[in-house]
C-alpha positions as CSV (number, residue, x, y, z in Angstrom):
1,X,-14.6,6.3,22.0
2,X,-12.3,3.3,21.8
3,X,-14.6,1.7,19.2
4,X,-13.8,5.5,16.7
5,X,-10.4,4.7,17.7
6,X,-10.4,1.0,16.1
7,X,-12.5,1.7,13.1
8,X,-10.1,4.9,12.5
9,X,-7.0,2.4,13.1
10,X,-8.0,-0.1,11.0
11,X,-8.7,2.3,7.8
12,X,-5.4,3.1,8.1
13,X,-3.6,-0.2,8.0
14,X,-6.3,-1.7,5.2
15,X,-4.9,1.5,3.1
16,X,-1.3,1.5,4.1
17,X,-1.3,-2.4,2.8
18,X,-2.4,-1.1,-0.4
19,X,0.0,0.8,-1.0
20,X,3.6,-0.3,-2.6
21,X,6.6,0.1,0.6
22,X,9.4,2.1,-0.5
23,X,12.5,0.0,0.0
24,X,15.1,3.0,-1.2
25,X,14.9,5.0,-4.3
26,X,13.5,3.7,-7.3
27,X,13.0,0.4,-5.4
28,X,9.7,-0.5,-3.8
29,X,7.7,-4.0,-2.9
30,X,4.2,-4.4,-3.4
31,X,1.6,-7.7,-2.9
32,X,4.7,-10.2,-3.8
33,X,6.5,-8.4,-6.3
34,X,9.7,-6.6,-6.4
35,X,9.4,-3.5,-8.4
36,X,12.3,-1.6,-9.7
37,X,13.3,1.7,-11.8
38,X,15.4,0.9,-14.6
39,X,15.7,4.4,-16.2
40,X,15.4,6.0,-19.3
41,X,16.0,3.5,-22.7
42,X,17.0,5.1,-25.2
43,X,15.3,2.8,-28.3
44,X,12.1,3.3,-26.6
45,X,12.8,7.4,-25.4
46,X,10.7,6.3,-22.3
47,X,11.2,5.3,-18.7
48,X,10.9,1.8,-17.7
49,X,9.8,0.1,-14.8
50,X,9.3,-3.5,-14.2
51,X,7.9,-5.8,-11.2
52,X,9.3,-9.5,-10.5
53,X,7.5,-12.0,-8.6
54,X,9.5,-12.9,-5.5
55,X,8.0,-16.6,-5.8
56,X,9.0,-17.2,-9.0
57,X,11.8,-15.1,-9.7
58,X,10.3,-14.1,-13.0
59,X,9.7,-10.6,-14.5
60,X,6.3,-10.5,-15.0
61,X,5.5,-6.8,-15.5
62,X,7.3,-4.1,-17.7
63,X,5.6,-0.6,-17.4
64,X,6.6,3.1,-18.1
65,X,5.1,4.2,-14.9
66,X,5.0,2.3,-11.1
67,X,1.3,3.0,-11.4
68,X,0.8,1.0,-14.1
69,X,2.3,-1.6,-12.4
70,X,0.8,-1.3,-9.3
71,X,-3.1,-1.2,-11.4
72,X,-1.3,-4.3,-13.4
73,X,-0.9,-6.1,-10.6
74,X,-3.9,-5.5,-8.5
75,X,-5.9,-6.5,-11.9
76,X,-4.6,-9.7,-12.1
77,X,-4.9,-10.4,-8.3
78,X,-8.5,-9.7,-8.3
């Protein structure tokens, strides 16, 4: 029984890693990166969201949706 219980309590925290954490709205951090909502820009009549790497400081991806990012991100990590 308590072996069920570790194997179940470890799937959950391998997937809740995976998974960006919500800081507040439009806001969340993810493997490094801080990942932001910018909103609706009007040149491009899309949404944009964009992830900056908390090492570096730089914005290093620019995406209409956070899973883009998120794929983005786990693409060049692997």
């Amino acid at each position: 029984m308590d072996l069920l219980r570790n194997l179940i309590r470890n799937k959950i925290d391998m997937s809740k890693k995976d998974k960006p954490v919500k800081v507040s709205t439009g806001h969340y951090k993810y493997k490094g990166y801080d990942i932001r909502f910018y909103g609706y820009h009007h040149p491009d009549k899309c949404v944009w969201w964009e992830a900056v790497n908390e090492e570096t400081g730089c914005a290093d991806y620019h995406c209409t949706t956070l899973r883009q990012i998120i794929q983005q991100i786990d693409e060049e990590l692997t």
